[in-house]
LODOVEX-819972 format. One record per atom (N, C-alpha, C): x, y, z; atom name; residue in three letters; residue number from 0. Coordinates in nm, 4 decimals. Layout:
N
((X,Y,Z),CA,ala,NUM)
...
end
This chain:
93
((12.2987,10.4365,-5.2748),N,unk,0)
((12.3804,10.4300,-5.3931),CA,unk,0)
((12.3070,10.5019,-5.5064),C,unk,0)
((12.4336,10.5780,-5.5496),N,unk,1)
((12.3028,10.7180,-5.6778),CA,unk,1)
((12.3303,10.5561,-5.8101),C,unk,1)
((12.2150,10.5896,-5.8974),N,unk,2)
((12.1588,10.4841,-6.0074),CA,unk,2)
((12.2534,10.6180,-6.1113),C,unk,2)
((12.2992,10.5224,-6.1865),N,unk,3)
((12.3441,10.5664,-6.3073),CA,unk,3)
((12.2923,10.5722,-6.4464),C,unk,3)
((12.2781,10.6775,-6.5272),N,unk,4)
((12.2033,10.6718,-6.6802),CA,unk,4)
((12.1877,10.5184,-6.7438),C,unk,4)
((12.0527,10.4603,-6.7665),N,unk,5)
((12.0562,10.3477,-6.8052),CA,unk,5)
((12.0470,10.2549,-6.7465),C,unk,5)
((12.0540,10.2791,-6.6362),N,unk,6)
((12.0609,10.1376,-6.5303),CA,unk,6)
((11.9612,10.0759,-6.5366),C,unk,6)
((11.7876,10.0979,-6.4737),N,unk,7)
((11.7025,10.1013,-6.4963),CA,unk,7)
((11.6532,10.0115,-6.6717),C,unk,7)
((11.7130,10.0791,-6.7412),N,unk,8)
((11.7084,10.0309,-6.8838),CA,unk,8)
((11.7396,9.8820,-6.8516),C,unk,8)
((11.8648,9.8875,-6.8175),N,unk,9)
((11.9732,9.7423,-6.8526),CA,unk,9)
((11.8815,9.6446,-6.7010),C,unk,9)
((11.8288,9.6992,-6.6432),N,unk,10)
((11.7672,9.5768,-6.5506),CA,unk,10)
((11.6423,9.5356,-6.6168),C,unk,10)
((11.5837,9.6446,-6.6820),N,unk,11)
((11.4738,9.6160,-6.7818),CA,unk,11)
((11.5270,9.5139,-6.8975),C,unk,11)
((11.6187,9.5045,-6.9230),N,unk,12)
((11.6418,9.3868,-7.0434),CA,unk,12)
((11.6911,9.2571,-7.0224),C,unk,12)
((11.7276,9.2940,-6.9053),N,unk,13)
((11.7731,9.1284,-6.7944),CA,unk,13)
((11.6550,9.0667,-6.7777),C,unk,13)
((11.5580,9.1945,-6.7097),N,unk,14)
((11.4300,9.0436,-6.6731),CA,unk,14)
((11.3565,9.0071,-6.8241),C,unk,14)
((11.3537,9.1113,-6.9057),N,unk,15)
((11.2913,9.0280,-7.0609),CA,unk,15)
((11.3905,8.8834,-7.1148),C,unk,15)
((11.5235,8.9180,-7.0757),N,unk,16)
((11.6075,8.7919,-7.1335),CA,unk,16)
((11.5760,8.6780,-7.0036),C,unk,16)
((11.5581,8.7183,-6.8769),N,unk,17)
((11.4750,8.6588,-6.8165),CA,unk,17)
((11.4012,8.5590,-6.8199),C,unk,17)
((11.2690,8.6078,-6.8622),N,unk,18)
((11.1334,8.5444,-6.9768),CA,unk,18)
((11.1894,8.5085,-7.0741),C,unk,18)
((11.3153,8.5207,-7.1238),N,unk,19)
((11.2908,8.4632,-7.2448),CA,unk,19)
((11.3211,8.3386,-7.2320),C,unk,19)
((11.4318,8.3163,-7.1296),N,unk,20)
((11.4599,8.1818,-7.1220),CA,unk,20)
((11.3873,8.0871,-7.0590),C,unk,20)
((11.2810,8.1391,-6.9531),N,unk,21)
((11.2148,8.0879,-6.8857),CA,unk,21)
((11.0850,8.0432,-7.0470),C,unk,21)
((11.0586,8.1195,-7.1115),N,unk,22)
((10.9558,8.0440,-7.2663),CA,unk,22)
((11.0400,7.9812,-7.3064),C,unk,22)
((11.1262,7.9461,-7.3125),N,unk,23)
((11.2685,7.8734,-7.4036),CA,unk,23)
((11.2390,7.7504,-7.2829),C,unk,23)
((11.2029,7.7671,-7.2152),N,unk,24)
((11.2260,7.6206,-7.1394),CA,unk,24)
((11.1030,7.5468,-7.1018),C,unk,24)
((11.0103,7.6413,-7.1058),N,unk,25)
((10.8559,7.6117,-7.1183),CA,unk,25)
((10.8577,7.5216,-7.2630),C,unk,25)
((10.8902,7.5631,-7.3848),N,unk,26)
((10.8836,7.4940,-7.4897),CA,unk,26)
((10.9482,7.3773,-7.4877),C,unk,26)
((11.0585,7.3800,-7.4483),N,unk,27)
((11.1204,7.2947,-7.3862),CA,unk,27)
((11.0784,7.1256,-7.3571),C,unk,27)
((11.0063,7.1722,-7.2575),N,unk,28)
((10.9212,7.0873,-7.1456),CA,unk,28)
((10.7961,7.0630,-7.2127),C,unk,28)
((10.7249,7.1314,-7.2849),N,unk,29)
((10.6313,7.0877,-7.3597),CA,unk,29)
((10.6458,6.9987,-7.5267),C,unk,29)
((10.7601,6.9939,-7.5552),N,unk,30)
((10.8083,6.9992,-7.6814),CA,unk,30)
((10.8294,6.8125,-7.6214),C,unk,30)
((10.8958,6.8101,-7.4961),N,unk,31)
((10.9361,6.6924,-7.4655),CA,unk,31)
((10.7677,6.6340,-7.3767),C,unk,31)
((10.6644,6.6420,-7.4316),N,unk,32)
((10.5854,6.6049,-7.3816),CA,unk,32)
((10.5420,6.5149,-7.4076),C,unk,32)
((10.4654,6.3973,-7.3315),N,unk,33)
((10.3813,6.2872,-7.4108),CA,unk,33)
((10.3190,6.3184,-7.4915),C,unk,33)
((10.2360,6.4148,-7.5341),N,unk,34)
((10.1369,6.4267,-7.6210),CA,unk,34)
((10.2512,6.4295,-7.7713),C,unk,34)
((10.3561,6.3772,-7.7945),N,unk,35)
((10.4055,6.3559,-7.9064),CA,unk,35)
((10.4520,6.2725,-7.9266),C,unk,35)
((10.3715,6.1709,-7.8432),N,unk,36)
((10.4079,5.9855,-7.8551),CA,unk,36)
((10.2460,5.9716,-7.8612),C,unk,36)
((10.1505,6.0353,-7.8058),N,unk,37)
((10.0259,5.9908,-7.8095),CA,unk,37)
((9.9785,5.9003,-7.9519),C,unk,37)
((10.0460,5.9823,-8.0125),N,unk,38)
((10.0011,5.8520,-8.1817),CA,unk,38)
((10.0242,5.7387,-8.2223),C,unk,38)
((10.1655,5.7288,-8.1523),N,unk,39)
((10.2024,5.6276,-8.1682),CA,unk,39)
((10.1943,5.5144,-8.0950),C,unk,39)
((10.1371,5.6016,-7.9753),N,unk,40)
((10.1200,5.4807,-7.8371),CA,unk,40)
((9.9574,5.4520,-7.8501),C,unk,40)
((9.8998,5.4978,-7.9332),N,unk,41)
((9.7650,5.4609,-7.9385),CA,unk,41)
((9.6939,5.3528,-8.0653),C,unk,41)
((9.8505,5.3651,-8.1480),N,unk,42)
((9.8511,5.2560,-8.2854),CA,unk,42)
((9.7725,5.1389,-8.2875),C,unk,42)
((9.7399,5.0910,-8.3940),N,unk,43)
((9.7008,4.9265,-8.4055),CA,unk,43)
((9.7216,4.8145,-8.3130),C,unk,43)
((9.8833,4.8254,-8.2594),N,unk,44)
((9.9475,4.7914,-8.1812),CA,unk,44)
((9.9115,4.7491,-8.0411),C,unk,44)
((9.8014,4.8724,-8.0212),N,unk,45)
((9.7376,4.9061,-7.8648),CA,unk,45)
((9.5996,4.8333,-7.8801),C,unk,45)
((9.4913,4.9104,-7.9759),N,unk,46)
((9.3407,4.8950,-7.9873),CA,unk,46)
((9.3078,4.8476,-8.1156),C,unk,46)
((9.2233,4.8693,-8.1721),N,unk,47)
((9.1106,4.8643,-8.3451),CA,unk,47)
((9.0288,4.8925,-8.2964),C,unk,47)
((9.0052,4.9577,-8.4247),N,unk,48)
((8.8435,4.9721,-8.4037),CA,unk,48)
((8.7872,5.1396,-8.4412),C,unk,48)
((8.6778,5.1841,-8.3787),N,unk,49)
((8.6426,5.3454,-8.4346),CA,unk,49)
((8.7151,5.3617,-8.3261),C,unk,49)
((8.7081,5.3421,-8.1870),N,unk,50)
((8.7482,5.4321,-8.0982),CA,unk,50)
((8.8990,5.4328,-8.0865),C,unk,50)
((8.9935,5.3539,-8.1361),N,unk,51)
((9.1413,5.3436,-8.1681),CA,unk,51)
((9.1599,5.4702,-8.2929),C,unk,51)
((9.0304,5.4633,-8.4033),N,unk,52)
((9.1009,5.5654,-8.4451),CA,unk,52)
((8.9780,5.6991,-8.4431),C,unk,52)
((8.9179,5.7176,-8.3539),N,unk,53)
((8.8693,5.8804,-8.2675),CA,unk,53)
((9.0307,5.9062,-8.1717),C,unk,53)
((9.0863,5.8043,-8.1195),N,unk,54)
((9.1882,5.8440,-8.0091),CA,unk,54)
((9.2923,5.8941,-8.0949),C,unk,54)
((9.3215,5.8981,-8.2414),N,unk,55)
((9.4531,5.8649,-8.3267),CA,unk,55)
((9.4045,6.0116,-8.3549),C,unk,55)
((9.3233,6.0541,-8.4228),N,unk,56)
((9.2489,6.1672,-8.4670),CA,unk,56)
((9.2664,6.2829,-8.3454),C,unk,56)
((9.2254,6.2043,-8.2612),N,unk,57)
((9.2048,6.3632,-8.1178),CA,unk,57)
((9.3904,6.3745,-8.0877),C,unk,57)
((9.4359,6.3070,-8.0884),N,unk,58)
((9.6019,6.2774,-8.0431),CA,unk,58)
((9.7066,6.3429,-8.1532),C,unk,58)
((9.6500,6.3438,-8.2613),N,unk,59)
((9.6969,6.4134,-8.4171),CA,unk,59)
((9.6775,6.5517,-8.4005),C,unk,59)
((9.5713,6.6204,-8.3557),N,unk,60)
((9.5190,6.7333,-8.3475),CA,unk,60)
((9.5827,6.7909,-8.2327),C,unk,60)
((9.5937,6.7009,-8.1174),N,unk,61)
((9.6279,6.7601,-8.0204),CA,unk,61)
((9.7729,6.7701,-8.0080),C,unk,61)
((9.8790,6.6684,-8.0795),N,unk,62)
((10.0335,6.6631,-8.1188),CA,unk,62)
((10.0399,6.8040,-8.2073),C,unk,62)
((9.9037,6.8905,-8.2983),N,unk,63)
((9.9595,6.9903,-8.3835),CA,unk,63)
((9.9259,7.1238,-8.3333),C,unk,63)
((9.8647,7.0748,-8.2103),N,unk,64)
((9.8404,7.2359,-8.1285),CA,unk,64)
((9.9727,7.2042,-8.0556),C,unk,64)
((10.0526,7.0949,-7.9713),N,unk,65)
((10.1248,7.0804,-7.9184),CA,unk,65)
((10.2468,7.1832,-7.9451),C,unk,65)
((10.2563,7.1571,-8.1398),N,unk,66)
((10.3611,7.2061,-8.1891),CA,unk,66)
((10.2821,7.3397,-8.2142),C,unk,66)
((10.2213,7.3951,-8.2127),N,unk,67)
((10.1854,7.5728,-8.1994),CA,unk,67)
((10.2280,7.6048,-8.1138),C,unk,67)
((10.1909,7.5769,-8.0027),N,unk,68)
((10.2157,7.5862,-7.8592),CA,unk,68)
((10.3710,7.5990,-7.8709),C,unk,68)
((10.4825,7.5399,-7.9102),N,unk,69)
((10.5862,7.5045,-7.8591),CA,unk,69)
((10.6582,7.6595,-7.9786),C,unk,69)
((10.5719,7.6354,-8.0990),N,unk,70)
((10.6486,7.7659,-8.1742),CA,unk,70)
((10.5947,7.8852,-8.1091),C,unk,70)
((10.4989,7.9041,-8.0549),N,unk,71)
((10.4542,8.0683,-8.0127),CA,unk,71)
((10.5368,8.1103,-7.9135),C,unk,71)
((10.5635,8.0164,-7.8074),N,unk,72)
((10.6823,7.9978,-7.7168),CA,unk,72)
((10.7772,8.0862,-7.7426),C,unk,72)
((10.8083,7.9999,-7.8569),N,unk,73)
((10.9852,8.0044,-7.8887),CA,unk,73)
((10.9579,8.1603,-7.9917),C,unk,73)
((10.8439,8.1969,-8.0603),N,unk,74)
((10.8376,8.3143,-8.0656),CA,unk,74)
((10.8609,8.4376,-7.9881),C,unk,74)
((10.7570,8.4026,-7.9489),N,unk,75)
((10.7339,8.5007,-7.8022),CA,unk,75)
((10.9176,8.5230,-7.7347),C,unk,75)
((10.9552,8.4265,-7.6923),N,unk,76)
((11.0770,8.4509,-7.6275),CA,unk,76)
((11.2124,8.5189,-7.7613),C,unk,76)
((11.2023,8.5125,-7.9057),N,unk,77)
((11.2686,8.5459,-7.9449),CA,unk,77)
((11.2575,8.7358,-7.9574),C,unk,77)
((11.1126,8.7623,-7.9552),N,unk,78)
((11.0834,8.8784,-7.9413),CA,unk,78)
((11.1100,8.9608,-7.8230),C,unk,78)
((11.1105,8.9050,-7.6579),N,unk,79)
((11.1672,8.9521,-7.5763),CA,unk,79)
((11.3236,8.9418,-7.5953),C,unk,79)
((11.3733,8.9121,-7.6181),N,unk,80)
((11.5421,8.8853,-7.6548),CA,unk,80)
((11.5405,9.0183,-7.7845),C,unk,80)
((11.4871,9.0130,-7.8182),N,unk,81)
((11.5138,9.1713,-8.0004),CA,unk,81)
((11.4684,9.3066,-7.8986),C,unk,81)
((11.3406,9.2499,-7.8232),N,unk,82)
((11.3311,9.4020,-7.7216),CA,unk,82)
((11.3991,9.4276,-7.6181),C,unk,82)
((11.4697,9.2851,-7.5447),N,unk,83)
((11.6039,9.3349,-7.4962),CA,unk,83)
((11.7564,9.3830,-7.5380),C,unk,83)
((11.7591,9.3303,-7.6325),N,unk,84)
((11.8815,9.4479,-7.7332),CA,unk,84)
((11.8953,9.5660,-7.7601),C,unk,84)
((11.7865,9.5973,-7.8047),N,unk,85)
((11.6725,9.7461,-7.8576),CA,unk,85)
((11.7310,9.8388,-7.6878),C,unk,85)
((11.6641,9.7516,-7.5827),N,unk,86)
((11.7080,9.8617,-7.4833),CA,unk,86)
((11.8180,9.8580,-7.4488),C,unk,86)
((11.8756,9.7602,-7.4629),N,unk,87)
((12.0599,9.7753,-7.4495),CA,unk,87)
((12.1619,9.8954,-7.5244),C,unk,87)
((12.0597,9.8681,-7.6915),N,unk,88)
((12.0927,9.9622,-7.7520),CA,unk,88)
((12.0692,10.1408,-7.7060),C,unk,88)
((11.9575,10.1473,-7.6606),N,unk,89)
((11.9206,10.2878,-7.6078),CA,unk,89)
((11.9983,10.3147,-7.4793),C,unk,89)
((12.0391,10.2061,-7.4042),N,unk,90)
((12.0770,10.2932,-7.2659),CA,unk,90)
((12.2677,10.2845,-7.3010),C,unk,90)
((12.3020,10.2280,-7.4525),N,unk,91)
((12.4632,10.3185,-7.4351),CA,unk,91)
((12.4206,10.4012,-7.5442),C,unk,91)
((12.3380,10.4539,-7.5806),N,unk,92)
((12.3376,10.6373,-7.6679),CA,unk,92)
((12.4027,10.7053,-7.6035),C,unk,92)
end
């Protein structure tokens, strides 16, 4: 089967929208992670003491990389989605 102008292009922007959804669901899954109950499941409630709050402290820090993590994601995948348009756009010139 002869490939037609662009084709190539437009399979190139499928697998970036691809990835994108596949980071869209990675964030997803991480976004819905324990580590964003860790604070609360480690409260007064649970322990006292220094080491109740070293665990509150490491669990705080680690809930705000959580949420980096979950925006670079959702970055990252919005940028494959703008560079799959971009080539959508080039292969109907």
């Amino acid at each position: 089967m002869a490939t037609q102008p662009g084709d190539s292009t437009a399979a190139s922007a499928e697998v970036l929208r691809s990835r994108a959804r596949a980071l869209r669901a990675l964030a997803r899954r991480v976004d819905a992670s324990v580590l964003a109950d860790l604070v609360r499941l480690g409260g007064d409630e649970t322990w006292r003491g220094p080491t109740a709050f070293a665990f509150q402290t490491d669990a705080r820090r680690a809930d705000r990389w959580r949420e980096d993590a979950v925006a670079s994601l959702r970055r990252a995948a919005a940028q494959l989605d703008a560079r799959a348009a971009e080539l959508d756009r080039q292969a109907f010139r």
